[in-house]
ROMIKOL-34611 format. One record per residue (C-alpha): residue number from 1; residue in one letter; x, y, z. Coordinates in steps of 0.5 Angstrom, whole numbers. Each point is the difference from the previous one (the first is absolute). Layout:
N
num|residu|east|north|up
NUM|a|X|Y|Z
...
***
This chain:
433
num|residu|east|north|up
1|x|295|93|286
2|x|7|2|0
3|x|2|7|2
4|x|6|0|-5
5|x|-1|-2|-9
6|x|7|-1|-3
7|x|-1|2|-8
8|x|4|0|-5
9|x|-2|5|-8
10|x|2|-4|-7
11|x|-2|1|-7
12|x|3|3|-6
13|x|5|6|-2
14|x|-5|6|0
15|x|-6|-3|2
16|x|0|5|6
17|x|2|-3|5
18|x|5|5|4
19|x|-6|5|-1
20|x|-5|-4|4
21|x|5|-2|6
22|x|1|7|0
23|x|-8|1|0
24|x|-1|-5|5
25|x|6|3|5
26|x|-3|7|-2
27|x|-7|-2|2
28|x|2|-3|6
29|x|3|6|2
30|x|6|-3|0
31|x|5|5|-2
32|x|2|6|3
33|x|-2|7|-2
34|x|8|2|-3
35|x|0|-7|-4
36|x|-7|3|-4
37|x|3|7|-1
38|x|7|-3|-3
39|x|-5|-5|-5
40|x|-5|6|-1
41|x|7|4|-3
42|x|2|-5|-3
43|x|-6|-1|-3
44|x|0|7|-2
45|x|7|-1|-4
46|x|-2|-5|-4
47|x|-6|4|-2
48|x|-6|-4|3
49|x|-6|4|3
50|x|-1|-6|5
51|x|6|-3|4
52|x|3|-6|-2
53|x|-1|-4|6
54|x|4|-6|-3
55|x|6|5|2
56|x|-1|-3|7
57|x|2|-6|-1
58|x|5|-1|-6
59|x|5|3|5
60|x|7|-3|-4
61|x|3|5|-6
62|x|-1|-5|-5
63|x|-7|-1|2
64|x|-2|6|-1
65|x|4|2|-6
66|x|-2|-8|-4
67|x|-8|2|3
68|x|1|-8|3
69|x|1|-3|7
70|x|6|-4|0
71|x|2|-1|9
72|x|-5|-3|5
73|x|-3|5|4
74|x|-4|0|6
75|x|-5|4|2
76|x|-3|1|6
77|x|-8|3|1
78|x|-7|-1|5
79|x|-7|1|0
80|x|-4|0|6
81|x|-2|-7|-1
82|x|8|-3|-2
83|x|7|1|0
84|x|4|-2|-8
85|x|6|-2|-2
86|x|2|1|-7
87|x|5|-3|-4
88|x|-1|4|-7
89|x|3|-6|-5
90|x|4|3|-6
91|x|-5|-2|-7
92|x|5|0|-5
93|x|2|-7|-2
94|x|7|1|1
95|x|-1|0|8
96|x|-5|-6|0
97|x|5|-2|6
98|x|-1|7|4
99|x|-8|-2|-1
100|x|1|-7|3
101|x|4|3|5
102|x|-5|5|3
103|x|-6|-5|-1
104|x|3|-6|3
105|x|-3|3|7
106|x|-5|3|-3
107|x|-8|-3|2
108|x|-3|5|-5
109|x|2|3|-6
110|x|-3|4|-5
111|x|1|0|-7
112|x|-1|5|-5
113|x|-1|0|-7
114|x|-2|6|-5
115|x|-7|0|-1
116|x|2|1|-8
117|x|4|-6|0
118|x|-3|-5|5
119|x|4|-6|2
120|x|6|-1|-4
121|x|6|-4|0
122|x|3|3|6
123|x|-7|0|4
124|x|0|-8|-2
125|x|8|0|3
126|x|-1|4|7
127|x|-6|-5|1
128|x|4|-6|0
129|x|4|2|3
130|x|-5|2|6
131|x|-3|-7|-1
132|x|7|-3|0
133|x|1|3|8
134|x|-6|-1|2
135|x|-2|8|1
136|x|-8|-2|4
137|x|-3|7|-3
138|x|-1|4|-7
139|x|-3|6|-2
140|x|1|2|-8
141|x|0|8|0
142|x|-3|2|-6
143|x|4|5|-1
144|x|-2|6|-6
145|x|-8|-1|1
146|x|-1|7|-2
147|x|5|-1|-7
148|x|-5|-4|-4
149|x|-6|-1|-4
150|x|-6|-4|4
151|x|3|0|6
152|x|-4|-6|3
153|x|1|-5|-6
154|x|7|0|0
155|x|0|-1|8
156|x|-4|-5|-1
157|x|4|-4|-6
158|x|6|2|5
159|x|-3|-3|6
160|x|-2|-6|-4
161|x|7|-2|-2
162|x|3|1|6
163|x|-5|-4|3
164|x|2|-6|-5
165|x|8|1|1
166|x|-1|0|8
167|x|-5|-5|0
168|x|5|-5|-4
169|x|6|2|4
170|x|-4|-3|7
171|x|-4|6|3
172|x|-7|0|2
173|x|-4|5|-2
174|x|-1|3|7
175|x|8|1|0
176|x|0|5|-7
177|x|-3|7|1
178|x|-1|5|-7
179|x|-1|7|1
180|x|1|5|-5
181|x|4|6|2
182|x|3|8|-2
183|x|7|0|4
184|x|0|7|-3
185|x|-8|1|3
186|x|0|-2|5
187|x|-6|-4|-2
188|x|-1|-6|4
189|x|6|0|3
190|x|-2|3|8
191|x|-7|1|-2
192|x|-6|-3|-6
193|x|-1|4|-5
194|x|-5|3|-5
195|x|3|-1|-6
196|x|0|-8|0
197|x|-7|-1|1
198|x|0|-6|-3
199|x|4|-2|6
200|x|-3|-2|7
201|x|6|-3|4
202|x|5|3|6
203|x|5|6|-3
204|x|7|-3|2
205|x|1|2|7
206|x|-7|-2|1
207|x|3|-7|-2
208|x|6|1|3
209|x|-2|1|7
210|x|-6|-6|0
211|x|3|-6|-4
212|x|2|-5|5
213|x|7|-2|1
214|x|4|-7|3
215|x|4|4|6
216|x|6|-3|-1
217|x|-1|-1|-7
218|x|3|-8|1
219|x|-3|-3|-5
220|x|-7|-4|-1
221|x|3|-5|5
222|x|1|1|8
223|x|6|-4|1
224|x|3|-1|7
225|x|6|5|3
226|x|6|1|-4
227|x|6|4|3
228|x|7|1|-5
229|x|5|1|6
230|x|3|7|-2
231|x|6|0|6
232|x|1|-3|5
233|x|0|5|7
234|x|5|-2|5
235|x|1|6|4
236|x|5|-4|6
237|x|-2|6|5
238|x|0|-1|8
239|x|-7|1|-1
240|x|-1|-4|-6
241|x|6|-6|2
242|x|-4|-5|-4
243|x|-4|3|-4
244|x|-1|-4|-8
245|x|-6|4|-4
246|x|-2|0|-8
247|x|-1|5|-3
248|x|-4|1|-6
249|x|-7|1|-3
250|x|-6|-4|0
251|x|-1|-2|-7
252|x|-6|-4|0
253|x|-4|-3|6
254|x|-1|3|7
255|x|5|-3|7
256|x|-2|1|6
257|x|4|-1|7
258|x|-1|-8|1
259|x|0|-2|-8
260|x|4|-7|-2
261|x|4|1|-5
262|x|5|-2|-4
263|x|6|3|-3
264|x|3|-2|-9
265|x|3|-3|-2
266|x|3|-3|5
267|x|-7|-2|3
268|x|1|1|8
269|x|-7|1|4
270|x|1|5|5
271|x|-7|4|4
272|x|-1|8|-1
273|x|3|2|8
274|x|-1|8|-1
275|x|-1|6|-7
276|x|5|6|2
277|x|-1|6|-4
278|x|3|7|2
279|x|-7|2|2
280|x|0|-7|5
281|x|-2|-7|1
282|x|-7|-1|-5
283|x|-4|-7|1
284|x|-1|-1|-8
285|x|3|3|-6
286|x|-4|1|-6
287|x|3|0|-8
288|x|5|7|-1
289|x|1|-1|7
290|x|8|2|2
291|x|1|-5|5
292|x|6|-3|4
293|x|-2|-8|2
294|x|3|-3|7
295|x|-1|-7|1
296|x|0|-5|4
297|x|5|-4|-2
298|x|8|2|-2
299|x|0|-2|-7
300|x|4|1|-6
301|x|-3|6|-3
302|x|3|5|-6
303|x|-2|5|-6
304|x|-3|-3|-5
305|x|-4|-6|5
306|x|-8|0|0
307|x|-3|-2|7
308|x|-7|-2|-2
309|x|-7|-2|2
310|x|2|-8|3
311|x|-7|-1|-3
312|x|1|2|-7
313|x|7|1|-2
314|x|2|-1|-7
315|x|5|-5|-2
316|x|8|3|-2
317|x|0|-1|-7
318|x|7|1|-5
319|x|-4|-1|-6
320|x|-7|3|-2
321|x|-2|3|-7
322|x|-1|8|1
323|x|-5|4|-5
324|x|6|7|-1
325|x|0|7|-3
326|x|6|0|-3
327|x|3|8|1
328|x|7|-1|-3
329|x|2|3|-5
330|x|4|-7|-3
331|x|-5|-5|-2
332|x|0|-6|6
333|x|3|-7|-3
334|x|-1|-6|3
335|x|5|-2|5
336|x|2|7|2
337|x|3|0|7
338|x|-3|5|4
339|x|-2|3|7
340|x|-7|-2|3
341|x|-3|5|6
342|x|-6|-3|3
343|x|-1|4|7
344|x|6|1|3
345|x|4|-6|-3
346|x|5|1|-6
347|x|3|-6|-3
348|x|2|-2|-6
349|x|-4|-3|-5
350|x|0|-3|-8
351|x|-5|1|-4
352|x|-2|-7|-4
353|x|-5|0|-5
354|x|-4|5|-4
355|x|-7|-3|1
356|x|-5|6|-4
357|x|0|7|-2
358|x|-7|3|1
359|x|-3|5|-5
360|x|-3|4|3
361|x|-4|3|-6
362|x|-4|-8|-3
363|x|1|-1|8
364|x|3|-7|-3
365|x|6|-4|3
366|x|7|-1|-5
367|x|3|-7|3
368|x|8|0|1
369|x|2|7|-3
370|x|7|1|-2
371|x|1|5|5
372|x|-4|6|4
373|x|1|7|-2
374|x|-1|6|3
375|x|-8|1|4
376|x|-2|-7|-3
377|x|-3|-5|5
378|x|2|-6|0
379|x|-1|-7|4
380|x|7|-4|2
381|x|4|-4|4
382|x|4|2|6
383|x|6|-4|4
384|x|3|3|6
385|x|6|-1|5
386|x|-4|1|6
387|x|-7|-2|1
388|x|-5|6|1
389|x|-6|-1|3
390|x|-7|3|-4
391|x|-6|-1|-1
392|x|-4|0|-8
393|x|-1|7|-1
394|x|-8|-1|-1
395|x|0|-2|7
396|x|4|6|3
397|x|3|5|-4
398|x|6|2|5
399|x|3|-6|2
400|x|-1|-3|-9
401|x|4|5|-2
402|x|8|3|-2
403|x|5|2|-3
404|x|5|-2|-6
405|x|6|4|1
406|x|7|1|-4
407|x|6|-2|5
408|x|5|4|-4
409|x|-4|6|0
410|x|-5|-1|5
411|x|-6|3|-5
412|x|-7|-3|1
413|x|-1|-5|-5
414|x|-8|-2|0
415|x|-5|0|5
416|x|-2|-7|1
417|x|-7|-4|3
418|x|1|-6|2
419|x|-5|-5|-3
420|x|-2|-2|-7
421|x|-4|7|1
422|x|-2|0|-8
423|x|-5|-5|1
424|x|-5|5|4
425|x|0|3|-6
426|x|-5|-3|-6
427|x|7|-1|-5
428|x|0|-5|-6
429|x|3|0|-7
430|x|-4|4|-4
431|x|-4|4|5
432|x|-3|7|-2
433|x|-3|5|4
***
């Protein structure tokens, strides 16, 4: 089991998701004294008898004036058992592209829904999405238990149609968690509580610290080494006369001293001579390793190659259909003339056919739209200047995805993953959940 769980919040405007990430920080004693008396005056001001723990996280003026979240913000906790990264999402649908943002590293993410409303459109939309960038785990937290009639019915009523929603979006059952919560309470979030007797699962830090987790959250697949190269280290040093490192960080795969390797586009082979690190010398590097690679060989090597596994390495490709959460404001046409940035290669790239639009709410497949509006999803056909080197992103998420970026403006346009990554998802025409 991983010592480290990098989560990600989602859900709906005021299902009270800043107030359980402030639970969960305030729990986990993660916050110190001077931060719960500022909340605690606060609190006071406002009129409230107990502090508005949602004020630990909503740290921006217009958060705290609107009630919503709006930026990505990461927070940082522990438990005696394991250590968390959380990106806590905004819910609103307007920053649909911030929650893509957080998620996309993400190998768990929680989902709220209002116990008085259940799974709602925007639910149904923040799941797709999670599905579509392939996120390993989810828990859907219950939230506002206390605040309903019949408790456990209209738990269970939830927890059946998230069941029915994540089981045709590709999860298997074992995958999805529900738990019913009180942000405000406090109840099951660090401990089982008394007033869900219906319930008999683990509260939410319970769950946290136990579900098991891919380490470096590649993917289903295990594929070969890939290594973008991001600078090339040439110090030309008394000590150093002819020394030629590749700088970078091991995205997929493990290197070690001796490995065959090769380099794309260009297809020269070479052999792993030493790994460098400020630290010194290591004998194998492992995925999320910074690492410069020296090789035998003086090879033509810059920003933006790959050296990859010889076993395994992908074909360079200047065309590919990409499934993309289209984030700009201007809708996407086909023929647009964009930037692509897969790793550490940015090229030119012309976007040809609009081949879907995904609804997210009938999980249905609308062939050859007109365009892409602001958060739809879609399938397309990409053609770029230089060749990039990915794999589908059902094989490994770190190396199958990128970004589409304005030139003029330098703005990030839609996050892509490289495959038809609808067909994971069970779509048709007339599909209802």
């Amino acid at each position: 089991m991983s010592d480290l769980l990098r989560l990600a919040t989602a859900g709906s405007v005021d299902d009270g998701k800043s107030t359980l990430v402030g639970r969960l920080l305030y729990d986990t004693k993660s916050v110190l004294a001077d931060q719960i008396d500022a909340v605690t005056r606060a609190s006071v001001d406002k009129g409230l008898a107990t502090p508005d723990l949602s004020l630990l996280v909503d740290g921006l003026r217009a958060e705290r004036e609107q009630g919503i979240t709006i930026d990505v913000a990461y927070r940082y906790f522990a438990t005696p058992q394991r250590t968390f990264v959380l990106a806590d999402t905004p819910g609103h649908v307007q920053y649909t592209r911030n929650t893509v943002s957080g998620a996309s590293t993400a190998q768990l993410v929680i989902l709220l829904v209002d116990a008085r409303k259940g799974v709602i459109e925007q639910t149904r939309r923040h799941a797709a999405v999670m599905a579509l960038l392939g996120v390993p785990k989810l828990v859907l937290a219950v939230n506002k238990i206390d605040l309903v009639d019949d408790a456990a019915g209209v738990f269970d009523r939830i927890a059946t149609e998230f069941n029915q929603l994540t089981t045709k979006l590709g999860w298997a059952p074992e995958d999805v968690v529900e738990i019913p919560v009180s942000a405000l309470h406090g109840d099951n979030v660090a401990s089982r509580s008394e007033s869900t007797p219906f319930y008999d699962g683990p509260s939410l830090i319970e769950h946290l610290e136990s579900v098991p987790v891919d380490a470096d959250n590649s993917g289903k697949h295990q594929v070969g080494l890939r290594f973008p190269v991001q600078y090339v280290i040439r110090p030309r040093t008394v000590e150093y006369p002819d020394y030629r490192g590749y700088a970078g960080q091991v995205a997929a795969g493990v290197v070690s001293k001796g490995d065959e390797v090769v380099v794309l586009p260009s297809g020269i082979r070479s052999t792993v001579e030493r790994i460098d690190t400020p630290d010194g010398e290591l004998a194998t590097a492992h995925p999320g390793h910074s690492v410069t690679l020296v090789l035998t060989d003086d090879v033509d090597v810059s920003r933006g190659d790959t050296i990859a596994s010889a076993i395994d390495a992908p074909e360079p490709i200047d065309s590919f259909d990409a499934t993309v959460c289209w984030l700009g404001d201007k809708p996407l046409r086909p023929g647009a003339r964009l930037l692509l940035k897969h790793g550490t290669r940015t090229t030119q790239a012309i976007v040809g056919a609009l081949l879907e639009r995904f609804d997210e709410q009938k999980l249905a497949a609308d062939p050859d739209p007109e365009v892409l509006s602001l958060n739809d999803i879609g399938r397309i056909s990409v053609r770029v200047a230089d060749p990039v080197v990915a794999d589908d992103y059902r094989v490994n998420r770190h190396t199958g995805s990128f970004l589409l970026i304005d030139p003029a403006g330098g703005n990030t346009l839609a996050a892509g993953l490289v495959g038809d990554v609808l067909s994971a998802v069970e779509v048709g025409t007339e599909t209802e959940v």
